[in-house]
C-alpha positions in Angstrom: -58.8 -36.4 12.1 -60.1 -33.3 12.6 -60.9 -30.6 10.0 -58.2 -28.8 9.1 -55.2 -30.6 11.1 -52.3 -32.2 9.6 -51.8 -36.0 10.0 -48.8 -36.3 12.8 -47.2 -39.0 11.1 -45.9 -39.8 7.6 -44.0 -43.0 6.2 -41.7 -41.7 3.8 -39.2 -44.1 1.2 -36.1 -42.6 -1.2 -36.4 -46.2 -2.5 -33.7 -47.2 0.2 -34.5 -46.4 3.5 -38.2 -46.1 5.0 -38.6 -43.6 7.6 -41.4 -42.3 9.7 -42.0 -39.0 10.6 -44.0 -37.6 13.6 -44.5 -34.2 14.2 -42.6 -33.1 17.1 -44.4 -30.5 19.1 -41.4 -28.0 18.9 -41.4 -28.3 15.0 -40.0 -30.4 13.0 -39.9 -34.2 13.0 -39.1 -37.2 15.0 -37.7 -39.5 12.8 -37.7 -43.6 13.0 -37.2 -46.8 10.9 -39.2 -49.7 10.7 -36.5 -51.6 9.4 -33.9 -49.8 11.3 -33.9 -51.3 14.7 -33.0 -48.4 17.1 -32.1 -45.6 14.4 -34.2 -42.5 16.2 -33.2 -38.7 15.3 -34.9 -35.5 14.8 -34.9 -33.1 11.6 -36.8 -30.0 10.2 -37.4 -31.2 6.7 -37.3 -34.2 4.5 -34.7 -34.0 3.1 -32.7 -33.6 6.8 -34.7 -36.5 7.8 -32.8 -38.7 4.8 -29.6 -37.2 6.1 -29.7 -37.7 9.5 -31.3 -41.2 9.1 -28.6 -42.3 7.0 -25.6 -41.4 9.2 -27.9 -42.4 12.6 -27.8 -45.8 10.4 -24.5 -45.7 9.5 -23.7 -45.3 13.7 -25.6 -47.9 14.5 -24.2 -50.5 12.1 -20.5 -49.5 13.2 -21.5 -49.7 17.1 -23.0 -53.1 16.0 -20.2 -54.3 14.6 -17.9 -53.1 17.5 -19.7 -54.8 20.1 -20.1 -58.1 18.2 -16.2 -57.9 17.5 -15.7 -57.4 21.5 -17.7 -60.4 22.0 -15.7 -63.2 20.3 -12.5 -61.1 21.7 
């Protein structure tokens, strides 16, 4: 890393849900999940990132459960 730069990426835990942030080249953060197959948003802080990580989770378990419900219809 060069002197003086920021690392671009941080793993980050509340003790629920891992995320990782990467710095997004307009600002803020890209936001993933390790354990969260698919979740992907964007936020300005950490404390966003926890926010929108937890309802892009929440969306993505319901959408799960939809389409496995569809399938044994």
């Amino acid at each position: 890393m060069a002197k003086g730069k920021k690392p671009a990426r941080y793993t980050v835990s509340d003790g629920k849900l891992v995320l990782t942030l990467e710095a997004a080249e307009e600002g803020g953060f890209t936001v993933t999940s390790p354990f969260v197959p698919g979740l992907v948003t964007e936020a300005d802080t950490l404390e966003e990132a926890f926010e929108m990580a937890r309802d892009a989770d929440s969306a993505l378990r319901e959408a799960r459960a939809k389409f496995r419900r569809s399938r044994t219809a």
